[in-house]
C-alpha positions in Angstrom: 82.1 79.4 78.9 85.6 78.2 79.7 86.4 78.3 83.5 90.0 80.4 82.8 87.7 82.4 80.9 85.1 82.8 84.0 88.4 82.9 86.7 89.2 85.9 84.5 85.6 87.5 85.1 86.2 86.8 88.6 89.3 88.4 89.3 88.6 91.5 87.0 85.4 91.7 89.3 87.3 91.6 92.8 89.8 93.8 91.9 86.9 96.2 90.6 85.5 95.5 94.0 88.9 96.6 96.1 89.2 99.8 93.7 85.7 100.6 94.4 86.1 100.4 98.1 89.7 102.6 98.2 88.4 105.0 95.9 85.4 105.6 98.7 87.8 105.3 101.3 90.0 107.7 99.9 86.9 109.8 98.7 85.2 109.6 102.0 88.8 111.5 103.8 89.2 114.2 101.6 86.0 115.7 101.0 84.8 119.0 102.3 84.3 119.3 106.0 86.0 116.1 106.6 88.6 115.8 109.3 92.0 114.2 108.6 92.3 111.1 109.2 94.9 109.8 111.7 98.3 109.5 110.3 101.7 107.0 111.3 104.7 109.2 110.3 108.3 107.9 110.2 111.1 109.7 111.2 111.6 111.3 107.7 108.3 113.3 107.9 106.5 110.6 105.2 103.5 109.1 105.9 101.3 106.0 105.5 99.1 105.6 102.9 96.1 105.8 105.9 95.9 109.2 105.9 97.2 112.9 105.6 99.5 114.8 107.3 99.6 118.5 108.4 101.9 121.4 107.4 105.1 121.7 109.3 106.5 124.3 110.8 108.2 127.3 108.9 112.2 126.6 109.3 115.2 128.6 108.0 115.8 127.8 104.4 119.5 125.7 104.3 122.5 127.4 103.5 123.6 124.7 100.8 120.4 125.7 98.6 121.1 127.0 95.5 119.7 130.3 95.4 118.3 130.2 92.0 116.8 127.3 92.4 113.1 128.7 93.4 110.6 126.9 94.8 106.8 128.3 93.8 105.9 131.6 95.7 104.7 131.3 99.0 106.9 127.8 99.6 109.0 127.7 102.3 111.9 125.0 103.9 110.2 123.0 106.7 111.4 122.7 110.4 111.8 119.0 109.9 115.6 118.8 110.2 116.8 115.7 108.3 121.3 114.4 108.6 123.7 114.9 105.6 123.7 111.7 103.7 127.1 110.5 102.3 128.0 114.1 101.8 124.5 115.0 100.2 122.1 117.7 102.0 118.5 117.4 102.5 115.3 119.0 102.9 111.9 119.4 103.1 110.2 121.6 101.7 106.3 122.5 101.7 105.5 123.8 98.3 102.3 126.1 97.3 100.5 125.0 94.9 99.2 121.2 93.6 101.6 118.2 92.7 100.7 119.4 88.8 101.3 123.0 89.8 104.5 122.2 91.0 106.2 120.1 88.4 105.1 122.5 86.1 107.0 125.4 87.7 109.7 123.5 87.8 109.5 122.5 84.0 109.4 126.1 83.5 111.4 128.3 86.0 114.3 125.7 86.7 115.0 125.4 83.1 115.2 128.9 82.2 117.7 129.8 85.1 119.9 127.0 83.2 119.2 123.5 85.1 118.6 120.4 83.4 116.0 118.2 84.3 116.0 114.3 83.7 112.7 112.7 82.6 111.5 112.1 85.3 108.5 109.8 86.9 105.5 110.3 87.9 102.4 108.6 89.2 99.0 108.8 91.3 100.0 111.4 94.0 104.2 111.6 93.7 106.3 112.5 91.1 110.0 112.6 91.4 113.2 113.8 89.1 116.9 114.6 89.0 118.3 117.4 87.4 122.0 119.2 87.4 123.0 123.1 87.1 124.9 123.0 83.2 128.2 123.8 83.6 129.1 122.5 87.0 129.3 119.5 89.3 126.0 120.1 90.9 123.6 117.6 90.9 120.0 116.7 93.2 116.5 115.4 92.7 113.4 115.5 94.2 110.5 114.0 95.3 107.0 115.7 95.4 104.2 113.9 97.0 100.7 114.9 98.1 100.7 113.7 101.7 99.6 117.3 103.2 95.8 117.3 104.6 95.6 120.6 102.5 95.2 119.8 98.9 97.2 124.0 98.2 100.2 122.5 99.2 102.9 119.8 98.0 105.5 118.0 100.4 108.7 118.1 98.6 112.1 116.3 99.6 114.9 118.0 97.6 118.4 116.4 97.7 121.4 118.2 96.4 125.1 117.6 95.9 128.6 117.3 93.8 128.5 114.7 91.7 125.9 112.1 91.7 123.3 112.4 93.9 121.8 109.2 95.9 118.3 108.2 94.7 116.0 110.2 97.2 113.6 108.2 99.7 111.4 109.1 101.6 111.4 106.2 104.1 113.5 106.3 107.3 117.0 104.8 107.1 117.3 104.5 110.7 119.0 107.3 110.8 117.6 109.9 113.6 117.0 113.2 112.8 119.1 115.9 113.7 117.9 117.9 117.1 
């Protein structure tokens, strides 16, 4: 056999190896009766890929959010008070249902109360969009990621504005939060 051949078989073989060992790991913190494991947050609420974070507290939804743009039922804004960014508002939001749940309501709902969504990204755990109300200058995306320890519940980071909005992250800026 040729050796790239067999350096092939090896590297295919470690990295089955590491994807064996994450899935566990992974595994291992979210099954039943399992406590959450500890978590590093930044300033933005986000968290590591180590672990899970709990539900924040209930806060007042924000006076800038469109009012017919509906989250899930049951959803609600979160006490996690986050600065204006070059003129753009943001939020986050705990949303009820699963990631999947949750892009699909939007898919549905926001389209039929006549916003336009872009085409979005997705991957393992996050999926994220843009999207603008026709007929008017406003514009925001999203990002929806399943960082909460309970697996009926999506964190969602909504950013919304006139014009173009800023490409939402969800790592601190170095920016402190608002009191």
């Amino acid at each position: 056999m040729d050796t790239t051949l067999q350096r092939l078989h090896a590297v295919v073989i470690a990295l089955l190896i590491v994807g064996g060992i994450v899935a566990l790991n992974d595994h291992g913190a979210s099954s039943p009766g399992a406590s959450p494991s500890p978590t590093t947050t930044d300033r933005l609420g986000t968290i590591t890929p180590t672990g899970c974070e709990a539900l924040p507290g209930k806060g007042k939804t924000p006076s800038w959010y469109p009012d017919d743009l509906p989250l899930p039922p049951g959803s609600y804004a979160s006490d996690v008070k986050l600065p204006t960014t070059a003129g753009f508002p943001r939020a986050i939001f705990a949303a009820k249902g699963s990631l999947k749940d949750f892009v699909l309501y939007v898919l549905s709902e926001w389209r039929k109360l006549g916003w336009t969504l872009g085409r979005g990204e997705a991957e393992a755990g996050e999926a994220e969009d843009n999207f603008f109300k026709t007929g008017t200058d406003t514009r925001g995306a999203f990002v929806a990621r399943t960082t909460f320890c309970d697996a009926g519940w999506t964190w969602v980071y909504i950013v919304i504005g006139k014009s173009r909005a800023p490409r939402p992250t969800a790592t601190a800026t170095g920016t402190p939060l608002v009191p």
